[in-house]
N, C-alpha and C positions, 0 to 999 in steps of 0.2 A: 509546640504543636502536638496532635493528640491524633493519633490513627483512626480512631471512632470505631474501632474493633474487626476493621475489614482485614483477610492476607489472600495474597493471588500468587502463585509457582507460575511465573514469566518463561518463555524461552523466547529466544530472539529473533525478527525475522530475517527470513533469507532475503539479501539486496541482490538484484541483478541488475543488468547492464542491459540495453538495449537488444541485444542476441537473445538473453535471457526472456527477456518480456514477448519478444517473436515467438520463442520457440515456447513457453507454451501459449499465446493467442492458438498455437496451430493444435497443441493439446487438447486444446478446446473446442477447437473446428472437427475433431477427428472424433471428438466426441460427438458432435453434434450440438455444442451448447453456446450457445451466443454468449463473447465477453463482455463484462460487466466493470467497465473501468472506473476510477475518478481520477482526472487528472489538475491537478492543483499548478497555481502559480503567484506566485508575489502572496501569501500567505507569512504573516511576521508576528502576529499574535498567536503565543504556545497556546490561550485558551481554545481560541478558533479554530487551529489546526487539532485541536483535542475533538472539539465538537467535529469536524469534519470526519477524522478515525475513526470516532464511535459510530458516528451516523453508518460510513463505511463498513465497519465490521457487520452491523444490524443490518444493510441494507445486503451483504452477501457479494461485495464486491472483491473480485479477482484480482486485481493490480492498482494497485495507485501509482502516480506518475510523477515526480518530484523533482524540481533542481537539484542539478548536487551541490553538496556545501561545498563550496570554494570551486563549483565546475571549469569546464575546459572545452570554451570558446561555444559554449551553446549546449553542450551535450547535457543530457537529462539521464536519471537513474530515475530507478521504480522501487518499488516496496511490492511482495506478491505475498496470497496468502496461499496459493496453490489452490488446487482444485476445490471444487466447492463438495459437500458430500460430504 
């Protein structure tokens, strides 16, 4: 397979945990700025879930809302990209 000439310097996102997701919705609130969520489920095709992050990134959304892999008893993690700006 052939990279087709693209390179991108990645840093990884910060995951948090439901605390995490509250405290900044409130962030957000204090700003004044309505969140902007996606909250995913039963998503099992990596292409789909690709198309959904880019759309998400493009569209300027705040936290996405994910199972955890291998979760515990219902509990959901997030993905955030922090404040918008």
């Amino acid at each position: 397979m052939t990279h087709q000439g693209a390179v991108a310097a990645l840093r990884p996102l910060k995951s948090w945990d439901e605390h995490g997701l509250i405290e900044m919705l409130q962030a957000l609130e204090d700003l004044k700025q309505d969140p902007l969520l996606l909250i995913l489920d039963g998503v099992t095709d990596p292409h789909n879930l690709g198309a959904c992050l880019r759309t998400a990134d493009a569209a300027g959304v705040d936290a996405i809302v994910i199972p955890r892999i291998g979760g515990h008893g219902g509990r959901r993690g997030s993905q955030g990209r922090g404040r918008r700006g």
